[in-house]
N, C-alpha and C positions, 0 to 999 in steps of 0.2 A: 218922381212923378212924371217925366216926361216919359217914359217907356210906357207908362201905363196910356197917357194920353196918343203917344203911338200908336199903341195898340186899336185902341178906341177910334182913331182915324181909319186903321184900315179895316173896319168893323167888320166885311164880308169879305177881305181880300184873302184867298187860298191859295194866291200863287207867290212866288217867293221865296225868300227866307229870310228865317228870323232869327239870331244869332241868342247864344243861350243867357246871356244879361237882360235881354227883352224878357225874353219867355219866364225865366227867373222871379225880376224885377215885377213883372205884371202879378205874377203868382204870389209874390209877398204883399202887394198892395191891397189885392182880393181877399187875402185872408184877415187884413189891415182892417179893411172896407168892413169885413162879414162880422168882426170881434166886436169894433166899433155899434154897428148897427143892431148887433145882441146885446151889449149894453145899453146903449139909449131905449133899447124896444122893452130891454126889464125894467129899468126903473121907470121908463112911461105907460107903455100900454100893456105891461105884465108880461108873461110866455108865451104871447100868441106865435111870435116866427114869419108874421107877415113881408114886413119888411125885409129879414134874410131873402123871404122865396123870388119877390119881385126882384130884389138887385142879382138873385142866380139866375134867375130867367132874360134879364138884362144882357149880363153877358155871357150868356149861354153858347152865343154864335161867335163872339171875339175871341172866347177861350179856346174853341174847336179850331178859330182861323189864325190863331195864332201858336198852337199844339203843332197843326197841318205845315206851317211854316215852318216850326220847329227840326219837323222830322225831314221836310225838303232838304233842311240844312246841313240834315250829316245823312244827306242822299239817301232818303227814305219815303217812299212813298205816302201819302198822307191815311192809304188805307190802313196802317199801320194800326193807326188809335183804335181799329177797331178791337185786338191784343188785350186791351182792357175787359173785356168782356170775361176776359178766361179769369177763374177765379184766382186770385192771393200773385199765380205767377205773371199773369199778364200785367200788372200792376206795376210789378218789381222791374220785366222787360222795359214797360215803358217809358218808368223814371233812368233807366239807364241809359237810353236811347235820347231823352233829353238834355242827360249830363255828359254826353259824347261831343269832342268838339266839332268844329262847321271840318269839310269838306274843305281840302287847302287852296284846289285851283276850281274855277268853274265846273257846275255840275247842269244837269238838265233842266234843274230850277231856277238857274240864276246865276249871278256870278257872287261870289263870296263877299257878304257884304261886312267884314274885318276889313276887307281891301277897299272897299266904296265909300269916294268919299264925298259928300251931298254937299 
């Protein structure tokens, strides 16, 4: 939970990096979150899907700034996500480029934060 709440901290932040346990970890909580919330939404208020759209629209901007960080991390430019757009294979690209490890010694993003300790 606290990746997740990291994430949520640096709501707009696009600079940096974000090592692939964050990015990971935020991504299974979301899907946590969305399961969650399709269940309580059926057996309350039937299949409207309301509540999914709000909590996607919520972190619509953390997911991008924490994606963008992602790709800083293994020295990639954050215009990268845009790769997604291409059908089936920019998809495939992208997920591999998020399972890539960090960048070992400082990059123009930042310095490695494996190494950083707060």
């Amino acid at each position: 939970m606290n990746w997740y709440l990291k994430v949520m901290r640096q709501y707009a932040d696009f600079n940096g990096r974000a090592r692939r346990k964050e990015y990971w970890m935020f991504l299974l909580i979301n899907i946590i979150i969305a399961v969650a919330l399709a269940v309580v939404e059926g057996a309350i208020l039937g299949t409207s899907g309301v509540l999914g759209v709000i909590y996607a629209l919520a972190i619509l901007i953390p997911s991008f700034a924490v994606a963008v960080r992602r790709l800083h991390d293994s020295g990639r430019s954050g215009w990268w996500l845009l790769i997604q757009f291409v059908p089936v294979l920019g998809s495939i690209v992208l997920i591999v480029f998020c399972c890539m490890d960090s960048e070992e010694k400082d990059n123009q993003y930042g310095p490695n934060p494996k190494l950083v300790t707060a």
